[in-house]
C-alpha positions as CSV (number, residue, x, y, z in Angstrom):
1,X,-4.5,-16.9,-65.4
2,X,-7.7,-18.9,-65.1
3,X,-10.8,-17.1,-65.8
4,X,-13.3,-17.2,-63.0
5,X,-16.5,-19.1,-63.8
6,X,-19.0,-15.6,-64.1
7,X,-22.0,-17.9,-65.1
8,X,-24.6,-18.6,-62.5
9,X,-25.3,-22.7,-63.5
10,X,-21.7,-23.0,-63.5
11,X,-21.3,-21.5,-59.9
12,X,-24.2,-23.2,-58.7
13,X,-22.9,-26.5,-60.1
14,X,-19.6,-26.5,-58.6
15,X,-20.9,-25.4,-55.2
16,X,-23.4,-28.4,-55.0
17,X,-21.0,-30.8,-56.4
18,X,-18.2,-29.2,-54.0
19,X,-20.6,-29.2,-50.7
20,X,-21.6,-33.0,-51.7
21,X,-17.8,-34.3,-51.8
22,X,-17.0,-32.7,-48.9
23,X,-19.7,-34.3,-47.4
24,X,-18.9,-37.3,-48.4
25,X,-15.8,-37.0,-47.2
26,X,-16.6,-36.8,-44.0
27,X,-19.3,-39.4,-43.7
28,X,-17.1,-41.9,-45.5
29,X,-14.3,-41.4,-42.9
30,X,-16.6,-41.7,-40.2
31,X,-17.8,-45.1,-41.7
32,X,-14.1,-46.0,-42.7
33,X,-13.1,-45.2,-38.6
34,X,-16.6,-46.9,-37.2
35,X,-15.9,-49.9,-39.1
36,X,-12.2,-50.7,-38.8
37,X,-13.1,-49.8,-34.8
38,X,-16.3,-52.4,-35.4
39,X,-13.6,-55.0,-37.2
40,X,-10.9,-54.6,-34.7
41,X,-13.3,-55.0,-31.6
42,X,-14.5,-58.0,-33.1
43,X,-11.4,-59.5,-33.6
44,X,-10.3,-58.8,-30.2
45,X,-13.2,-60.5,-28.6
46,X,-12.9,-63.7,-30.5
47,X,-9.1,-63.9,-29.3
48,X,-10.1,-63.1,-26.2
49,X,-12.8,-65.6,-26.1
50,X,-10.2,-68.0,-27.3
51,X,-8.0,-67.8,-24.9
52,X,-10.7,-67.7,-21.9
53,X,-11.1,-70.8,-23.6
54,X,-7.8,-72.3,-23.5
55,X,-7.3,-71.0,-19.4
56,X,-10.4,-72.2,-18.5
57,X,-9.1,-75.7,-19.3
58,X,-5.6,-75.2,-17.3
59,X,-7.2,-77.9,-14.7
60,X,-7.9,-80.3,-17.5
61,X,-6.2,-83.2,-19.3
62,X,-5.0,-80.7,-22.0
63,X,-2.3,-78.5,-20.3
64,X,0.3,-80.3,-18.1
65,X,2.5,-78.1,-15.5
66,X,5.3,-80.0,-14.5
67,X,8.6,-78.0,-12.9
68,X,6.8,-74.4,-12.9
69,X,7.3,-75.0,-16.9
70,X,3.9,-75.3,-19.2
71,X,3.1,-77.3,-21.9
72,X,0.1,-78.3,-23.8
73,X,-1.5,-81.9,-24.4
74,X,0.3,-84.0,-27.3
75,X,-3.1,-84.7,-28.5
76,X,-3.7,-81.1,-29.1
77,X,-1.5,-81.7,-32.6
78,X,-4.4,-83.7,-33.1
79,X,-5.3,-83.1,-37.4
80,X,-9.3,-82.3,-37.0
81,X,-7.9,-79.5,-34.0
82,X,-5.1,-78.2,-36.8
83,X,-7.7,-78.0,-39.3
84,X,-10.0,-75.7,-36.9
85,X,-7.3,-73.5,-35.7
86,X,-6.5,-72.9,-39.5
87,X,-10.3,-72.4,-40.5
88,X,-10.3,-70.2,-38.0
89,X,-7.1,-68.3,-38.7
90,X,-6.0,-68.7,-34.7
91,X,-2.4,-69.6,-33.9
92,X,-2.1,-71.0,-30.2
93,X,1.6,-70.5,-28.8
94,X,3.0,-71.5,-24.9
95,X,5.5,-69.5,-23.5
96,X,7.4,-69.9,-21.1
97,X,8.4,-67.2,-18.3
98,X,11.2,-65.9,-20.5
99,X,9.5,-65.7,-23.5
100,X,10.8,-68.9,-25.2
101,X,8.0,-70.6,-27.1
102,X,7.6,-73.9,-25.2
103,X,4.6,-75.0,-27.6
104,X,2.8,-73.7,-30.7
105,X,-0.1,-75.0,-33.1
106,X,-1.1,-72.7,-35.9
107,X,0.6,-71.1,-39.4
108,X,2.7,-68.1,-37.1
109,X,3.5,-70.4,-34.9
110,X,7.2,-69.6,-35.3
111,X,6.6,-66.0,-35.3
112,X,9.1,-64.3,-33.2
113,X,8.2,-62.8,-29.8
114,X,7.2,-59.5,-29.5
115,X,8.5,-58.4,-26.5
116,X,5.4,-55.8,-25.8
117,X,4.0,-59.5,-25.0
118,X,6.4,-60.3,-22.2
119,X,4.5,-57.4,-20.3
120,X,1.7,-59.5,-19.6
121,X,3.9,-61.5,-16.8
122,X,3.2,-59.0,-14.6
123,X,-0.3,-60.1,-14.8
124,X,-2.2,-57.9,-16.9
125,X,-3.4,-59.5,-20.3
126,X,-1.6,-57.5,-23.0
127,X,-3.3,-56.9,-26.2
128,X,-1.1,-55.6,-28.9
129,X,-0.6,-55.4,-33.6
130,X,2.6,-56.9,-34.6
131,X,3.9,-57.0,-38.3
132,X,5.8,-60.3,-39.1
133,X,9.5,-60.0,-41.6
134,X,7.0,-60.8,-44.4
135,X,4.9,-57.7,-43.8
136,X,2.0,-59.6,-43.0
137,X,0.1,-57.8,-39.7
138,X,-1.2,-59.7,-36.7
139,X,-3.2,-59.2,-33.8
140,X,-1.9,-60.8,-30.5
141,X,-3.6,-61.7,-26.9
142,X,-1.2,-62.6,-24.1
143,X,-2.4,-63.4,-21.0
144,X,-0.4,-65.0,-18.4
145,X,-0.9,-68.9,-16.5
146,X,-1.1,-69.0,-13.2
147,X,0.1,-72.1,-10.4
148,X,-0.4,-71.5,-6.7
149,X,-1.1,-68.2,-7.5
150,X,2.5,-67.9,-9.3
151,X,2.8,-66.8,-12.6
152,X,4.3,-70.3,-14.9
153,X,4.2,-69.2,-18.2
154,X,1.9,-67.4,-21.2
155,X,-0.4,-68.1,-23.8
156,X,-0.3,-66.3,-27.1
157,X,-3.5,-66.4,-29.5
158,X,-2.4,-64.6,-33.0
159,X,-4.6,-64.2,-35.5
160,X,-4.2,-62.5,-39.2
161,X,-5.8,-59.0,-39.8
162,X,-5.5,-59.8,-43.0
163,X,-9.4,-60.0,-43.0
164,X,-9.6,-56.6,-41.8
165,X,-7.2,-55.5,-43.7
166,X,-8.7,-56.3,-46.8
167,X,-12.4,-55.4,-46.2
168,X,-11.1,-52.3,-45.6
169,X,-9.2,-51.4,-48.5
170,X,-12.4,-52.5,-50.2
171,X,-14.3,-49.9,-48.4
172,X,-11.4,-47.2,-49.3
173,X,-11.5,-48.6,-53.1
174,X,-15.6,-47.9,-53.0
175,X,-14.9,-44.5,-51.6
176,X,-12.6,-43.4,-53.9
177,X,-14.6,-44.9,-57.2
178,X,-18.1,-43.5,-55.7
179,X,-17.1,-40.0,-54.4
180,X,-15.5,-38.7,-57.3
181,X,-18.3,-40.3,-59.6
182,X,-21.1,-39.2,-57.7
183,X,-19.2,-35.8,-56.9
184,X,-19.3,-35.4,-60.8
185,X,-22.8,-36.6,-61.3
186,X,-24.1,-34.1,-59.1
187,X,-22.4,-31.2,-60.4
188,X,-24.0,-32.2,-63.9
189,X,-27.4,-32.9,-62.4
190,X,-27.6,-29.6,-60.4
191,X,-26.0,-27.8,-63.8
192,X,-28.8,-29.3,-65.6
193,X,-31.5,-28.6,-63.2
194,X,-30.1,-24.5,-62.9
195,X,-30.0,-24.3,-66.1
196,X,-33.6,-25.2,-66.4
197,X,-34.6,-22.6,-63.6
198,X,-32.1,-19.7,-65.0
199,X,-34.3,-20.3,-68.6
200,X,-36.6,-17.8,-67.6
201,X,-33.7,-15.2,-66.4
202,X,-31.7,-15.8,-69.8
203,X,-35.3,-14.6,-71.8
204,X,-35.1,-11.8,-69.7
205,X,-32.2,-10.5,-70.5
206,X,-32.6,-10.9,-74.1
207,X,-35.5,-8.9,-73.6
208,X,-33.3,-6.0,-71.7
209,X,-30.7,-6.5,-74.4
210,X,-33.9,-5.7,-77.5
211,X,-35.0,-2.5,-75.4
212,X,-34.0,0.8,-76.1
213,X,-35.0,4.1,-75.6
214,X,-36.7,3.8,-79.0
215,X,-37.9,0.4,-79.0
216,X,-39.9,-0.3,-75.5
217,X,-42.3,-2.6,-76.8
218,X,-40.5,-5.5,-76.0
219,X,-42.2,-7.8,-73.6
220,X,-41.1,-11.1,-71.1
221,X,-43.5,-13.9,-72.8
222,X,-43.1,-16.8,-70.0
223,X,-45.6,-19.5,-68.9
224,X,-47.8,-17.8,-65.8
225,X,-46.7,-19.4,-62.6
226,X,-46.5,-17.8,-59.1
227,X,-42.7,-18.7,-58.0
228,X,-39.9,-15.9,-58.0
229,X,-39.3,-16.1,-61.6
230,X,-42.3,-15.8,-62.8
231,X,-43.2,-12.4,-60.5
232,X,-39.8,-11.0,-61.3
233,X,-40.4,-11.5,-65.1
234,X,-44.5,-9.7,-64.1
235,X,-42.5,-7.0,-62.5
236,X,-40.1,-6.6,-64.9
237,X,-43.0,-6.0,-67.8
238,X,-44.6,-4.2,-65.6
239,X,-41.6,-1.6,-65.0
240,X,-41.2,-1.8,-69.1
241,X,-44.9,-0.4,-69.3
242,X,-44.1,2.2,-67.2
243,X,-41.0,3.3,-68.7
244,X,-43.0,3.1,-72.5
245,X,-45.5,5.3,-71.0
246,X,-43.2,7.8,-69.1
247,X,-41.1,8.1,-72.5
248,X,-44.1,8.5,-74.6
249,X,-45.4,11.2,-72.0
250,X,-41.7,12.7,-72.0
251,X,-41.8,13.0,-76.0
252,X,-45.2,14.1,-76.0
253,X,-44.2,16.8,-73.4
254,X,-41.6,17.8,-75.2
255,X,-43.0,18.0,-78.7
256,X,-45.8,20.2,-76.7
257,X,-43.2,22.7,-74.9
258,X,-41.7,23.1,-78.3
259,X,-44.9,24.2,-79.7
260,X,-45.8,26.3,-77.1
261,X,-42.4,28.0,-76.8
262,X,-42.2,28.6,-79.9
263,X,-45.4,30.2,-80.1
264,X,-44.8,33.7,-78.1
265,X,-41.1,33.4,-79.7
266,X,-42.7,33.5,-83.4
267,X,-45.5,35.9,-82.4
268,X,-42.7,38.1,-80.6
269,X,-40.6,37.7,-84.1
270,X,-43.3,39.1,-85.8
271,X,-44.0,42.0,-84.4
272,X,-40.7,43.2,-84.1
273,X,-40.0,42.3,-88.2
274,X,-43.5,44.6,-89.0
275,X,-42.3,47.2,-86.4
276,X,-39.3,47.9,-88.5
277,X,-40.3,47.7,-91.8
278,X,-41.0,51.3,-92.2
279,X,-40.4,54.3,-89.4
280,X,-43.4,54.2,-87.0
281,X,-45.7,57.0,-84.7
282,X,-45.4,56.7,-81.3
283,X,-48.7,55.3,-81.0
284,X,-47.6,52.6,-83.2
285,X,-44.4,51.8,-81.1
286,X,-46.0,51.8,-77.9
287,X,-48.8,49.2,-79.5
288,X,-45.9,47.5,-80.6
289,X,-44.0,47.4,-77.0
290,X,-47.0,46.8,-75.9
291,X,-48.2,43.5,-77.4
292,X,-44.5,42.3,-76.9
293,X,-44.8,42.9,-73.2
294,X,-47.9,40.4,-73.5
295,X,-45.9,38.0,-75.6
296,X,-43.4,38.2,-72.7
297,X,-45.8,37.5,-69.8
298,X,-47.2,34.5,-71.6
299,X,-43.4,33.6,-72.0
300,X,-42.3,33.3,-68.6
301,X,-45.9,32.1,-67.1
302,X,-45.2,29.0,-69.7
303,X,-41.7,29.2,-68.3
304,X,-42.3,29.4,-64.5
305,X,-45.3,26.3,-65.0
306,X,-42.6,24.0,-67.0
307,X,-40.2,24.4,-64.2
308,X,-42.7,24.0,-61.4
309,X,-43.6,20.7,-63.1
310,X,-39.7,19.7,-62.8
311,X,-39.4,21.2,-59.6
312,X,-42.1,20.1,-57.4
313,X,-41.0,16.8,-56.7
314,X,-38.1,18.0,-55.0
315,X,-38.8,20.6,-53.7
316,X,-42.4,18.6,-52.2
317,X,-39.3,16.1,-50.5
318,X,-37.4,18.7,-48.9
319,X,-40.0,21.3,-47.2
320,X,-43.1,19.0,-46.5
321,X,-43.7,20.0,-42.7
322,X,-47.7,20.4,-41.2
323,X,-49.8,22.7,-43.1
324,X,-53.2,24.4,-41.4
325,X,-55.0,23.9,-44.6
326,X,-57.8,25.7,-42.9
327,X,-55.8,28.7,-43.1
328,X,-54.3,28.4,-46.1
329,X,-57.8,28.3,-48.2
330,X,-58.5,31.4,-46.9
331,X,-55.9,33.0,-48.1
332,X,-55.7,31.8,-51.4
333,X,-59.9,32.9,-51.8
334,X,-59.0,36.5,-50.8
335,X,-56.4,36.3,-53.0
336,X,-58.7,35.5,-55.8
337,X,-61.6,36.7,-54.8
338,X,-61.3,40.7,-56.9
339,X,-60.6,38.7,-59.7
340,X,-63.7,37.0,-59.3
341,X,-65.2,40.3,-58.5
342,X,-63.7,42.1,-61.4
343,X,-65.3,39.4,-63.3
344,X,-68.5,39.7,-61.7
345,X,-68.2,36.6,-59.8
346,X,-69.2,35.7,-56.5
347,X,-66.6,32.9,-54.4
348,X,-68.4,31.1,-51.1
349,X,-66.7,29.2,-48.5
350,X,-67.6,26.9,-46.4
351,X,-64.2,25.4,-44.6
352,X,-63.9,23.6,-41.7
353,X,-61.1,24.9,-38.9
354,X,-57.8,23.5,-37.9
355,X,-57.6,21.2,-41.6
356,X,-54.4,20.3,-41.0
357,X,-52.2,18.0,-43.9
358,X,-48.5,17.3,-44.0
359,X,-47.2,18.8,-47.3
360,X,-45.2,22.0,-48.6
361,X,-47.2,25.2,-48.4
362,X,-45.8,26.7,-51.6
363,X,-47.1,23.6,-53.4
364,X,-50.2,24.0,-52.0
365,X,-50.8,27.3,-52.4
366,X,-50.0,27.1,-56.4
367,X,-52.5,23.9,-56.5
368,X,-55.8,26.0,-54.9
369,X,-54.4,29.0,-57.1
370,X,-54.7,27.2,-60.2
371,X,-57.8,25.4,-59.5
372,X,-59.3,28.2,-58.6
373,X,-58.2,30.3,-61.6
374,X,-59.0,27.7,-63.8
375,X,-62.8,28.0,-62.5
376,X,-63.0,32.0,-62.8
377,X,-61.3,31.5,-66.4
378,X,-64.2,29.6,-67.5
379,X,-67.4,30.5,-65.5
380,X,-69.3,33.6,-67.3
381,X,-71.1,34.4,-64.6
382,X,-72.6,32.8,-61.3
383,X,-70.9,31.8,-58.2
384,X,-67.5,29.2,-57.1
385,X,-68.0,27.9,-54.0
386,X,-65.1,26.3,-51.8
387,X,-65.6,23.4,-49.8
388,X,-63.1,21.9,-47.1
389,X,-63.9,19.3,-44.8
390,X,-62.6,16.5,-43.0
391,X,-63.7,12.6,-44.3
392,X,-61.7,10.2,-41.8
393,X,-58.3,10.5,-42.2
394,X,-58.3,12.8,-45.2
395,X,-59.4,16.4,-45.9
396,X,-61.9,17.0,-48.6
397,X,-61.9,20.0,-50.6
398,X,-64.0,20.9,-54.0
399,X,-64.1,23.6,-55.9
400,X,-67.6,24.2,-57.8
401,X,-68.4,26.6,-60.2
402,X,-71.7,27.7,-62.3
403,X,-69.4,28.0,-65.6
404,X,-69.7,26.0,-69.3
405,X,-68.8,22.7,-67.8
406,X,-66.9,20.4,-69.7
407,X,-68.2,17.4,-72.4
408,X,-67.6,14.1,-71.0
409,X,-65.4,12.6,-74.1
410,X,-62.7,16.0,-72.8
411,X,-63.2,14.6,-68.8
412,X,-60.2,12.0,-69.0
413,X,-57.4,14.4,-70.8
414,X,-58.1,17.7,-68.9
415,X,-54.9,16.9,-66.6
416,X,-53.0,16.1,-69.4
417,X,-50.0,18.6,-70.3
418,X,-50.8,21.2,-72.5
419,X,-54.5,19.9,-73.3
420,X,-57.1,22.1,-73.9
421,X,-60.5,21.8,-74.6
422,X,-61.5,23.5,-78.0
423,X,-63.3,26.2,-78.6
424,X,-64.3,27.6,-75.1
425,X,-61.7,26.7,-73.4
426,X,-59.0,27.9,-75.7
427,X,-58.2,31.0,-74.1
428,X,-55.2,32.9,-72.3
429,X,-54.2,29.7,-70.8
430,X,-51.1,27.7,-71.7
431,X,-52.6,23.7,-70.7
432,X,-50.2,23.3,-67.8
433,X,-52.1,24.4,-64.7
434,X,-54.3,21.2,-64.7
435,X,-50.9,19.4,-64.6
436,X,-49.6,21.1,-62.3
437,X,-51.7,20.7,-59.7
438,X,-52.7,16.7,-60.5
439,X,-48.6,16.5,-59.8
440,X,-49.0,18.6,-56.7
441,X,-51.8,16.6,-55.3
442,X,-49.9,12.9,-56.3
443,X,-46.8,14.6,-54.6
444,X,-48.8,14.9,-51.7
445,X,-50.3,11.3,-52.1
446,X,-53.6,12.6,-52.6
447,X,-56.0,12.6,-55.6
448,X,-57.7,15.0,-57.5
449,X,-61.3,13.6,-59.7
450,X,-63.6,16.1,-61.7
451,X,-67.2,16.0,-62.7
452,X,-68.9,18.1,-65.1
453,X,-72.3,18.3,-67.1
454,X,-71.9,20.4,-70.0
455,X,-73.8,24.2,-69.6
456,X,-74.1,23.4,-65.5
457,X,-70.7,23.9,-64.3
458,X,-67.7,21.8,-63.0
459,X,-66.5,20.1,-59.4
460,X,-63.4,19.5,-58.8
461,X,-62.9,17.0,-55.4
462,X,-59.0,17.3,-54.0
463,X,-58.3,14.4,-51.0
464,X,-55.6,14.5,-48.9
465,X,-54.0,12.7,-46.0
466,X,-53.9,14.2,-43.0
467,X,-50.5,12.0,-42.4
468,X,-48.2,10.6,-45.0
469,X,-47.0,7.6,-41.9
């Protein structure tokens, strides 16, 4: 079995050399039919002018019509006439009204008589191709002589379509020679030219065949042009930057969970190995229970965030439905707010009614929670105030505390996963609630931006679109 051609130059080249013969093909056999119709239409009129010729000339000295019988001139046999007739290829034969040649001058003068000929006695010139015992084809104009309006006899002019013949095998012989040839020249020329244009595609996949999971610093190096090829092989690097940066974030993220997992794990480990290395009080125990409880909580909290960061995206595309955001802030401060107070924190509001955003409540909810948490974690004392208002087709919210602030060289990692900003900011936290709610917010095709001057407090700014379109 043959193998079908997978390559794309190949493919390309057979199509264009395919649609050209076929092409060809047809133009060449409407030039073969328009000129043997041309050729044959040409001869016809010259034997028809011919004989208009020859009847026109009935009254003259050249024909005689003696006895209802027809016969031509003696002096028609005349050499310089013979050599015309035979320059011109024209055999001149009389017949009589039974079809019996009377009189001839020509080289088929002793051609027999077709008898499709005979049919112009009924007065109706008959035009008609005849092939002689020697193969050779003819073309043949009878028309019929007329005395006293009775019909006497007919003249024949023959006349070789060898001529025709010929020029049109020539024609056939070019169209077989140039077809195929030029049929074959194409298909290399547009092989050629595609694989030219595919150069570009076959770098790129040598560049998808070097990449790996490991290895993603491969890169498309191409001349910079603005066609297809040369934005596919932009997108394509493109894509590869994004994939090297989401698998260094993944590894990253993953190195960090470790860590952090195995933190409570080992500090769990250790209690438990000191608790039973000699028979405790019950004070002891219950210290003991007591700080692996704590171990616990920070367990699952670290759990619950690492799941809500591989959750929210689908969860966001399954439950986003109108949200009164107006509502919801409100909420979430009284939730807060005797935490603040136990703290000895005051939280102000100033929000705007009927905020409303398209989005998933739940989502929501955990973002203003962890914002908001985040600023009682690291404001001492002093106030948070909450802002929501709406700016054009977005709702504005910030949340701006009186806390430590933040040093600027920290301001461009704080959303990171598991970042934290030694030594204040090293506390009960587990680095993921920043992160959680920068994912929220994207989720919700928002954005979330922070200023802070170190020793006045923090802003953060959350924007959101009132309609996702």
């Amino acid at each position: 079995m043959i193998q079908r051609s997978t390559t794309l130059r190949v493919r390309f080249a057979i199509w264009t050399g395919g649609l050209l013969c076929v092409t060809l093909l047809l133009f060449s056999g409407f030039v073969y039919w328009q000129t043997a119709q041309g050729l044959s239409e040409s001869l016809d009129t010259g034997l028809q002018a011919s004989a208009l010729q020859i009847t026109a000339s009935l009254s003259g000295e050249q024909v005689n019509i003696e006895d209802g019988q027809i016969t031509l001139d003696e002096h028609l046999s005349d050499p310089t006439l013979l050599a015309q007739l035979q320059t011109q290829g024209l055999t001149i034969r009389v017949l009589d009204r039974t079809g019996a040649i009377r009189q001839a001058v020509g080289a088929y003068q002793h051609a027999p008589v077709d008898p499709v000929s005979l049919r112009a006695r009924s007065g109706t010139p008959v035009w008609h191709t005849q092939i002689l015992p020697d193969r050779t084809a003819v073309r043949v104009y009878t028309v019929p002589v007329y005395e006293h309006s009775q019909s006497v006899g007919l003249i024949q002019i023959i006349q070789s379509l060898e001529p025709v013949v010929e020029t049109l095998q020539q024609l056939q012989t070019a169209f077989v020679i140039g077809i195929p040839a030029l049929t074959v020249l194409t298909g290399l020329a547009s092989y050629w030219l595609a694989a030219q244009a595919l150069q570009p595609i076959t770098n790129i996949i040598r560049t998808a065949q070097q990449i790996s999971a490991t290895d993603l610093h491969a890169r498309i190096t191409l001349p910079p042009t603005d066609d297809e090829v040369g934005r596919l092989a932009a997108t394509f690097n493109s894509m590869l930057a994004r994939l090297e940066d989401a698998f260094r974030r993944e590894r990253q993220f993953t190195a960090d969970a470790s860590h952090e997992l195995r933190t409570p794990v080992a500090a769990m480990e250790a209690i438990i190995t000191v608790t039973r290395e000699r028979p405790r009080s019950v004070t002891e125990y219950t210290q003991a229970l007591d700080d692996l409880l704590v171990q616990t909580r920070r367990l699952r909290s670290l759990i619950d965030d690492l799941l809500q960061l591989t959750r929210s995206e689908t969860r966001y595309r399954s439950t986003h439905t109108p949200v009164n955001l107006s509502l919801l802030l409100e909420d979430v401060t009284e939730t807060m707010r005797p935490l603040a107070e136990e703290r000895g924190l005051v939280i102000v509001t100033e929000i705007s009614p009927n905020l409303v955003v398209v989005g998933d409540s739940d989502s929501l909810i955990r973002l203003w929670l962890n914002v908001l948490d985040n600023a009682i974690k690291y404001t001492p004392r002093g106030t948070i105030t909450l802002r929501a208002f709406r700016t054009g087709d977005q709702v504005t919210v910030t949340v701006t505390d009186s806390g430590i602030g933040i040093a600027p060289e920290h301001l461009p990692f704080i959303f990171e996963r598991f970042y934290r900003v030694d030594p204040a900011r090293s506390g009960n936290g587990n680095g993921l609630g920043l992160a959680i709610a920068r994912e929220i917010v994207r989720l919700h095709h928002g954005t979330i931006t922070v200023t802070s001057e170190l020793g006045h407090g923090t802003t953060f700014t959350v924007n959101l679109p009132t309609d996702l379109g």
